[in-house]
Jmol script that loads the backbone (N, CA, C; Angstrom):
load data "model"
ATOM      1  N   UNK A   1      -1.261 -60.628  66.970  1.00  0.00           N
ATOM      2  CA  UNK A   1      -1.356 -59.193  66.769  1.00  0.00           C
ATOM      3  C   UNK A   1      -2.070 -58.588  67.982  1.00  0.00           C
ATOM      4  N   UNK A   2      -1.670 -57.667  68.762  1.00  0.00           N
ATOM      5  CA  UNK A   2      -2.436 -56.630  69.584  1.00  0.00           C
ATOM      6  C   UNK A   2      -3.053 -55.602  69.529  1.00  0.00           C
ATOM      7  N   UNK A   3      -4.013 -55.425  70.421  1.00  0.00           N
ATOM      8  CA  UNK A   3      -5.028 -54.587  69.760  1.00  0.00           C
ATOM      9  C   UNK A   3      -4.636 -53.197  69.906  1.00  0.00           C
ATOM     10  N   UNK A   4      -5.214 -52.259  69.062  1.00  0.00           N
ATOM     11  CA  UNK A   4      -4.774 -51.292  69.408  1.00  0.00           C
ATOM     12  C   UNK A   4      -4.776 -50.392  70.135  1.00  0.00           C
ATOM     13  N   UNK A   5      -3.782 -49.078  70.675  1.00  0.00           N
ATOM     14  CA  UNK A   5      -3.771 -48.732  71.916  1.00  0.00           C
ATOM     15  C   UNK A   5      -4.458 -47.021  72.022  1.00  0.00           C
ATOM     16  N   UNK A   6      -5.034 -46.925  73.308  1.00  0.00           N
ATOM     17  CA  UNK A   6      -5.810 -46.113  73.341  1.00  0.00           C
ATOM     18  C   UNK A   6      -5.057 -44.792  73.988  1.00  0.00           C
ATOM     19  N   UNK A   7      -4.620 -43.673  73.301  1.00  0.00           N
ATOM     20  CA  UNK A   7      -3.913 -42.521  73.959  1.00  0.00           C
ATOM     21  C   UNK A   7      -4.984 -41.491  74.203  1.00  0.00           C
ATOM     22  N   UNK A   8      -5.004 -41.262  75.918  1.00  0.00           N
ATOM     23  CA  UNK A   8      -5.651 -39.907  76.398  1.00  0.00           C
ATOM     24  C   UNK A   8      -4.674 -38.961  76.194  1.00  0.00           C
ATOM     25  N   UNK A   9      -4.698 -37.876  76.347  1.00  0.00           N
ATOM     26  CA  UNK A   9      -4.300 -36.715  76.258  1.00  0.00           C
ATOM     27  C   UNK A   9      -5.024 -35.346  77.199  1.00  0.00           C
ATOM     28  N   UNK A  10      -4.802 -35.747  78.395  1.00  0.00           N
ATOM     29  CA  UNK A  10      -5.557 -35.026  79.301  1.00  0.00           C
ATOM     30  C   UNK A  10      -5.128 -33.268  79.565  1.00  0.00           C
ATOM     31  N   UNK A  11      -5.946 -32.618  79.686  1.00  0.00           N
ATOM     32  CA  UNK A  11      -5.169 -30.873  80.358  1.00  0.00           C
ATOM     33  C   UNK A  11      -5.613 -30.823  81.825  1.00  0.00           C
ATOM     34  N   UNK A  12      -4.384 -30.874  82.900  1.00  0.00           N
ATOM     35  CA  UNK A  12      -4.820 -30.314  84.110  1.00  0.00           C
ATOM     36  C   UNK A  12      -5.195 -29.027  84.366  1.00  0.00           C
ATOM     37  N   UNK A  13      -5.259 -28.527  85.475  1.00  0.00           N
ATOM     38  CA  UNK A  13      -5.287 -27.091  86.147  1.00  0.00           C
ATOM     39  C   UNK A  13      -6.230 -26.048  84.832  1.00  0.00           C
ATOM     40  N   UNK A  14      -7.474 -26.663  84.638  1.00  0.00           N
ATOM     41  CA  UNK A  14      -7.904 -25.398  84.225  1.00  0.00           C
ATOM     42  C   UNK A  14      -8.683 -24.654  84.997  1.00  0.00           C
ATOM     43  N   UNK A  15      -9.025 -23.634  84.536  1.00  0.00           N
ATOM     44  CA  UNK A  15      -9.271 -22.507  85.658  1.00  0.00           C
ATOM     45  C   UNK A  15      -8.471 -21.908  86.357  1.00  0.00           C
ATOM     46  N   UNK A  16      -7.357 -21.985  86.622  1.00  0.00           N
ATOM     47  CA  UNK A  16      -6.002 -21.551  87.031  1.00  0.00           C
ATOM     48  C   UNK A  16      -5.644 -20.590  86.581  1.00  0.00           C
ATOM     49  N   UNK A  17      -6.133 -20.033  84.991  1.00  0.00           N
ATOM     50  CA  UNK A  17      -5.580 -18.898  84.316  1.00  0.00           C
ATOM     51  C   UNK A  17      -6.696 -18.920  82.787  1.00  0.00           C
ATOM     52  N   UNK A  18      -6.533 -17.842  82.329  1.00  0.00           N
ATOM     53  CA  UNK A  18      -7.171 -17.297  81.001  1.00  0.00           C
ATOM     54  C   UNK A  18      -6.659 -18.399  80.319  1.00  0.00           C
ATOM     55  N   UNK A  19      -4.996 -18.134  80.107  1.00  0.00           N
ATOM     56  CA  UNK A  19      -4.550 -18.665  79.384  1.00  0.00           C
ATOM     57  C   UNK A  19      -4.380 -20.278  79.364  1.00  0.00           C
ATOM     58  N   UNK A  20      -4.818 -21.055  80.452  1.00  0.00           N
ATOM     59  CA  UNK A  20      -5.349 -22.461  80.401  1.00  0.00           C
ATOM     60  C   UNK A  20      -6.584 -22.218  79.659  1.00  0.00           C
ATOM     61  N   UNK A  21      -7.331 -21.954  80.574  1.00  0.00           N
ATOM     62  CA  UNK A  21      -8.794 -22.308  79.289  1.00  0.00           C
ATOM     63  C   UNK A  21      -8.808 -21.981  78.002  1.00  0.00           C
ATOM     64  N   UNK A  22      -8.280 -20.819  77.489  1.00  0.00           N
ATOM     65  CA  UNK A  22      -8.034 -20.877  75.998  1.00  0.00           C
ATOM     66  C   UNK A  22      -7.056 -22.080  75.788  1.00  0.00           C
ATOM     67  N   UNK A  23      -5.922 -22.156  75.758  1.00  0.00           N
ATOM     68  CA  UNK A  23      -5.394 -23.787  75.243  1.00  0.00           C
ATOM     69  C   UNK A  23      -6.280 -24.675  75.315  1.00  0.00           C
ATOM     70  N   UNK A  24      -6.789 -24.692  76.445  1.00  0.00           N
ATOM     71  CA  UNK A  24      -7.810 -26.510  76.265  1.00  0.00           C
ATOM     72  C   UNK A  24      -9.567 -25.798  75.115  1.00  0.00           C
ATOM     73  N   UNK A  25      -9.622 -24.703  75.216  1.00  0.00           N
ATOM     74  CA  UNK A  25     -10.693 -24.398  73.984  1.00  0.00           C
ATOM     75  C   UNK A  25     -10.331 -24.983  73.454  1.00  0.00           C
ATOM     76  N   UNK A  26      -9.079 -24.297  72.164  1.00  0.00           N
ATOM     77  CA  UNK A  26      -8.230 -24.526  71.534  1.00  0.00           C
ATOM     78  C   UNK A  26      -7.912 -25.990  70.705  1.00  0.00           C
ATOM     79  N   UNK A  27      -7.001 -26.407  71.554  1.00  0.00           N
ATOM     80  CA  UNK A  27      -6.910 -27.760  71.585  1.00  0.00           C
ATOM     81  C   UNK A  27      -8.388 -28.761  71.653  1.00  0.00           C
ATOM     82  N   UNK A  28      -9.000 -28.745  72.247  1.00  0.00           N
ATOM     83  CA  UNK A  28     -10.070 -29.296  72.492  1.00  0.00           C
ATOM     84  C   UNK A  28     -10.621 -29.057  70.514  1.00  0.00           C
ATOM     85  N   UNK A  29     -10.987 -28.213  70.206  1.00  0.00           N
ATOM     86  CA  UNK A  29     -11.270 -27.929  69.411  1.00  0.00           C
ATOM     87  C   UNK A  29     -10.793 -28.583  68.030  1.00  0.00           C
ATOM     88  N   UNK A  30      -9.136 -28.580  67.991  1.00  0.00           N
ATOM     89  CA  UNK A  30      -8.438 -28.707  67.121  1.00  0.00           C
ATOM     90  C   UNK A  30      -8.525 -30.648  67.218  1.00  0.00           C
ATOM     91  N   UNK A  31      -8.769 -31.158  68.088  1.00  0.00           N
ATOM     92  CA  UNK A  31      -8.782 -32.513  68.202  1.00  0.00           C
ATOM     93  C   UNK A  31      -7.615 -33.203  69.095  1.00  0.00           C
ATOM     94  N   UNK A  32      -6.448 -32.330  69.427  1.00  0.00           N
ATOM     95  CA  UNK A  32      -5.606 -32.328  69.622  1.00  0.00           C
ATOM     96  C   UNK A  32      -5.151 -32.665  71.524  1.00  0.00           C
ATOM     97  N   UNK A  33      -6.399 -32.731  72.268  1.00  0.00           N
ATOM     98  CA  UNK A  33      -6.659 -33.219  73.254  1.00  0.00           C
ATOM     99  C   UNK A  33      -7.751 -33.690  73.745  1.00  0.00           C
ATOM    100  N   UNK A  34      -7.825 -34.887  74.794  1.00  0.00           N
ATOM    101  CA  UNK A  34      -8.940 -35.086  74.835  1.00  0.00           C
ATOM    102  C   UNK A  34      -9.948 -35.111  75.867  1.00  0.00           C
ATOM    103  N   UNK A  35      -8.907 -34.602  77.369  1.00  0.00           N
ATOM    104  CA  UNK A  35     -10.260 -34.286  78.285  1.00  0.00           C
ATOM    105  C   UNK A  35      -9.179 -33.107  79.041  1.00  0.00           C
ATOM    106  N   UNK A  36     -10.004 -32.812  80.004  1.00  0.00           N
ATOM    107  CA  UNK A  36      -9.565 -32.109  80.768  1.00  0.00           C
ATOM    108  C   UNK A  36      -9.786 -31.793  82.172  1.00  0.00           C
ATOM    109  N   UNK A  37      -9.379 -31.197  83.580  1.00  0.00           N
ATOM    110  CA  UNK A  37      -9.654 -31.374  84.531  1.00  0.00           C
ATOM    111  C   UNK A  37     -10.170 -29.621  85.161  1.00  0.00           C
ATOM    112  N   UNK A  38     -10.709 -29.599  85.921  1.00  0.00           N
ATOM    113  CA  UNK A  38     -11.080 -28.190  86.456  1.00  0.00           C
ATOM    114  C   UNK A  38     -10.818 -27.681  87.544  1.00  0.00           C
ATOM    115  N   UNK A  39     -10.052 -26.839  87.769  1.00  0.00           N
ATOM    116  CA  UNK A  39      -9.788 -26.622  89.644  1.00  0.00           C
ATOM    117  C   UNK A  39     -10.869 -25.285  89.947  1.00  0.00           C
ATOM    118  N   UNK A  40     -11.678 -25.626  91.015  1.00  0.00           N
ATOM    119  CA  UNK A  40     -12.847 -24.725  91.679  1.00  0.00           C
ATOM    120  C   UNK A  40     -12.533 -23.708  91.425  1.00  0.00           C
ATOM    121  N   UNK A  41     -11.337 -23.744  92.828  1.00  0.00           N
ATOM    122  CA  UNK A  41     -11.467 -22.631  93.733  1.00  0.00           C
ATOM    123  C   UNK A  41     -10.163 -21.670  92.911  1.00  0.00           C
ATOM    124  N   UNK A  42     -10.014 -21.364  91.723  1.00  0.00           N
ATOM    125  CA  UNK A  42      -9.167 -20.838  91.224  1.00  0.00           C
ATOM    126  C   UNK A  42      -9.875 -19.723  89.780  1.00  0.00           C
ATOM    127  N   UNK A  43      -9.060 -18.544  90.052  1.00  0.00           N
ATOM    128  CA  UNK A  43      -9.268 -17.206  89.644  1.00  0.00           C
ATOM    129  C   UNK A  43     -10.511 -17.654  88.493  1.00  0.00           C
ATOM    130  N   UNK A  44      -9.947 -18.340  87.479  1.00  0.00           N
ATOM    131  CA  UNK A  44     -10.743 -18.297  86.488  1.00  0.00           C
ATOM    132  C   UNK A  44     -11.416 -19.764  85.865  1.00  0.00           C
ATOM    133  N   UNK A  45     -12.438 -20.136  87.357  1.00  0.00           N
ATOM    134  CA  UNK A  45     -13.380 -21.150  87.162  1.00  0.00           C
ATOM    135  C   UNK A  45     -14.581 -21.028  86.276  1.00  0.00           C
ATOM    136  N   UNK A  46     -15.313 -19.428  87.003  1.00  0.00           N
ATOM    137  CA  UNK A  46     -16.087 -18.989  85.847  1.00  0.00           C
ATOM    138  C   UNK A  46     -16.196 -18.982  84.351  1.00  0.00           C
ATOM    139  N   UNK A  47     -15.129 -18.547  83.940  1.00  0.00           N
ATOM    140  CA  UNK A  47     -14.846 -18.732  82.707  1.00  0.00           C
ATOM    141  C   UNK A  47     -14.499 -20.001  81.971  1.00  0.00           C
ATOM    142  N   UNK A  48     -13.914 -21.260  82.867  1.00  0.00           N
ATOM    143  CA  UNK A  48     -13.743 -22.294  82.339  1.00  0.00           C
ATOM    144  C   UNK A  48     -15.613 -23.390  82.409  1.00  0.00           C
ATOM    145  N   UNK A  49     -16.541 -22.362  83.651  1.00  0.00           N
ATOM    146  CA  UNK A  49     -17.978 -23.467  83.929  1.00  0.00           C
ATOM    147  C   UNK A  49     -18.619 -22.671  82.555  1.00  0.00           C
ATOM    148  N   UNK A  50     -18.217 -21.486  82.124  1.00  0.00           N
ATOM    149  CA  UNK A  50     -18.776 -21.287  80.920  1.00  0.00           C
ATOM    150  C   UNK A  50     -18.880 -21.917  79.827  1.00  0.00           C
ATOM    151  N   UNK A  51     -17.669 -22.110  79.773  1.00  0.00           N
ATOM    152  CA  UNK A  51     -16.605 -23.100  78.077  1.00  0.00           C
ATOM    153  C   UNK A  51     -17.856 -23.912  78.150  1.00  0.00           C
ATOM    154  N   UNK A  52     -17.975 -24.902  79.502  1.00  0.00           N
ATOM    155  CA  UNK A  52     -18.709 -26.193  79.390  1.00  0.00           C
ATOM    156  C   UNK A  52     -20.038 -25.799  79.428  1.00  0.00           C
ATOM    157  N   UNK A  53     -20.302 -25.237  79.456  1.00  0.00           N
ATOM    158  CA  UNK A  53     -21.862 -25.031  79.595  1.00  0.00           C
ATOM    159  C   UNK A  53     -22.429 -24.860  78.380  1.00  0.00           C
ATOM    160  N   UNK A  54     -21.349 -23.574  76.996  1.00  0.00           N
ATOM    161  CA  UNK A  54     -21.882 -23.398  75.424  1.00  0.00           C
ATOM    162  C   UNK A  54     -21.303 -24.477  74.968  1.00  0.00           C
ATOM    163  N   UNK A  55     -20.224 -25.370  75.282  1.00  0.00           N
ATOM    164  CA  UNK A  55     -20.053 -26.872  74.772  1.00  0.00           C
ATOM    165  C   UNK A  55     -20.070 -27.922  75.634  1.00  0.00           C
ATOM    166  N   UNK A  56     -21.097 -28.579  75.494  1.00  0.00           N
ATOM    167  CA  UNK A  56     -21.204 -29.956  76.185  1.00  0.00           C
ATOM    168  C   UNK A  56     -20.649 -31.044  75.279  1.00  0.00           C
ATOM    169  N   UNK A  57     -20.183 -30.797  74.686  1.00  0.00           N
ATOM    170  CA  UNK A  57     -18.845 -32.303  74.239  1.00  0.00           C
ATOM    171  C   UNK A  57     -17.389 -32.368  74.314  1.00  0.00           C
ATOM    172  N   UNK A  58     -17.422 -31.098  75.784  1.00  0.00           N
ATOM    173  CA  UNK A  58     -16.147 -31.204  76.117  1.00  0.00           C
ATOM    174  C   UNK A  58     -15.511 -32.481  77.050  1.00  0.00           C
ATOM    175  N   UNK A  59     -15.186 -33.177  77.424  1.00  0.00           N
ATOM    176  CA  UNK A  59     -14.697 -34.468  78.340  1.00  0.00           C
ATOM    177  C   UNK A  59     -13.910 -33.508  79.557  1.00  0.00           C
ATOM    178  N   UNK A  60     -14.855 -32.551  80.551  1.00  0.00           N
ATOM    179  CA  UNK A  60     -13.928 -32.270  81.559  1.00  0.00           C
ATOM    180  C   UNK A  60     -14.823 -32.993  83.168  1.00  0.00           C
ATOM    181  N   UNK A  61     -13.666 -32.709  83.673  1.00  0.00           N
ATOM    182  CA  UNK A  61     -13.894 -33.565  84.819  1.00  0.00           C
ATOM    183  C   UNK A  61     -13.623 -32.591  86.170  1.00  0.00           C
ATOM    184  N   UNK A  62     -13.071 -32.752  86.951  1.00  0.00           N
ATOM    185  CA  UNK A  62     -12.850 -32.358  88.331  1.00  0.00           C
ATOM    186  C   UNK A  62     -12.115 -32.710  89.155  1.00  0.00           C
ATOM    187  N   UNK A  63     -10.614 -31.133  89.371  1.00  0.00           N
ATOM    188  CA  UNK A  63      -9.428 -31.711  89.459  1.00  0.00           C
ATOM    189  C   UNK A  63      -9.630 -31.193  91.238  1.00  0.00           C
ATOM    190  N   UNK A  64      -9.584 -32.489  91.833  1.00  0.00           N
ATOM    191  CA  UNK A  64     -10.283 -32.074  93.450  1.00  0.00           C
ATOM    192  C   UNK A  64      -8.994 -31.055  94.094  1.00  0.00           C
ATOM    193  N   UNK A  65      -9.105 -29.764  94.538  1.00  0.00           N
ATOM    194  CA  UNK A  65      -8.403 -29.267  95.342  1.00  0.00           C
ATOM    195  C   UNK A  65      -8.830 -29.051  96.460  1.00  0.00           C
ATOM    196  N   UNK A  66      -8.158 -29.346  97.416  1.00  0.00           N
ATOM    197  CA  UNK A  66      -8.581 -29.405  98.901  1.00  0.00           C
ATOM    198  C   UNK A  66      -8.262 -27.698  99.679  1.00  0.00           C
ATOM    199  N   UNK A  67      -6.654 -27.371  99.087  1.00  0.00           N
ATOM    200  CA  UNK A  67      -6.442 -26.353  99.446  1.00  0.00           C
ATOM    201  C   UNK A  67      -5.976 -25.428  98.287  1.00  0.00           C
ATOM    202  N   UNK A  68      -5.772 -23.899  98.993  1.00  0.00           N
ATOM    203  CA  UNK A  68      -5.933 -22.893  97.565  1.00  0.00           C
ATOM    204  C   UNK A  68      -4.987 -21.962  98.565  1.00  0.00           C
ATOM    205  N   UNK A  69      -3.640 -21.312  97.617  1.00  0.00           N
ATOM    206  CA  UNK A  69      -3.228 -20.215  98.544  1.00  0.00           C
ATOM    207  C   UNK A  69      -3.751 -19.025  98.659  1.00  0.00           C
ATOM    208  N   UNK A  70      -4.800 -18.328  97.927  1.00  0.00           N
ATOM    209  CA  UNK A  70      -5.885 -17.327  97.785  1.00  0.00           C
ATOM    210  C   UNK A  70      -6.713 -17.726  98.087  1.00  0.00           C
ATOM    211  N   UNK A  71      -8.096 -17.191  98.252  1.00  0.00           N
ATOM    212  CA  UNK A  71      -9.653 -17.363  98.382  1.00  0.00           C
ATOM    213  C   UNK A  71     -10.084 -16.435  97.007  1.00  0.00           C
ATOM    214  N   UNK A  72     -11.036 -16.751  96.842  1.00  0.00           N
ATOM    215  CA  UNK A  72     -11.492 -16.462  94.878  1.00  0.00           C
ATOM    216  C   UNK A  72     -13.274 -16.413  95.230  1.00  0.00           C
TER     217      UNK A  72
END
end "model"
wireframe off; spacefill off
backbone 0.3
color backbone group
């Protein structure tokens, strides 16, 4: 018998938009995902360093962007 298998369920590109960080709230919330990644230099970082800051049992990480076609 094998053991059993472990499914991530990751969200890229947050901060990218409103409407990313609400889904990974969301989801995050609902159980329904389980980490997520953050891009800096994009419109709505603020709002996603917030999320993590009133919840620290979110699993996000840091989605490295080197380059950005705007400045923010």
């Amino acid at each position: 018998m094998s053991a059993p298998s472990t499914i991530v369920l990751h969200q890229d590109d947050i901060g990218m938009c409103h409407g990313a960080n609400l889904a990974f709230s969301e989801l995050s919330a609902a159980g329904a995902i389980t980490s997520g990644s953050v891009m800096v230099p994009c419109p709505w970082f603020s709002e996603a360093a917030e999320m993590a800051r009133d919840n620290t049992s979110l699993d996000l990480g840091v989605h490295l962007t080197l380059t950005a076609e705007k400045r923010h």
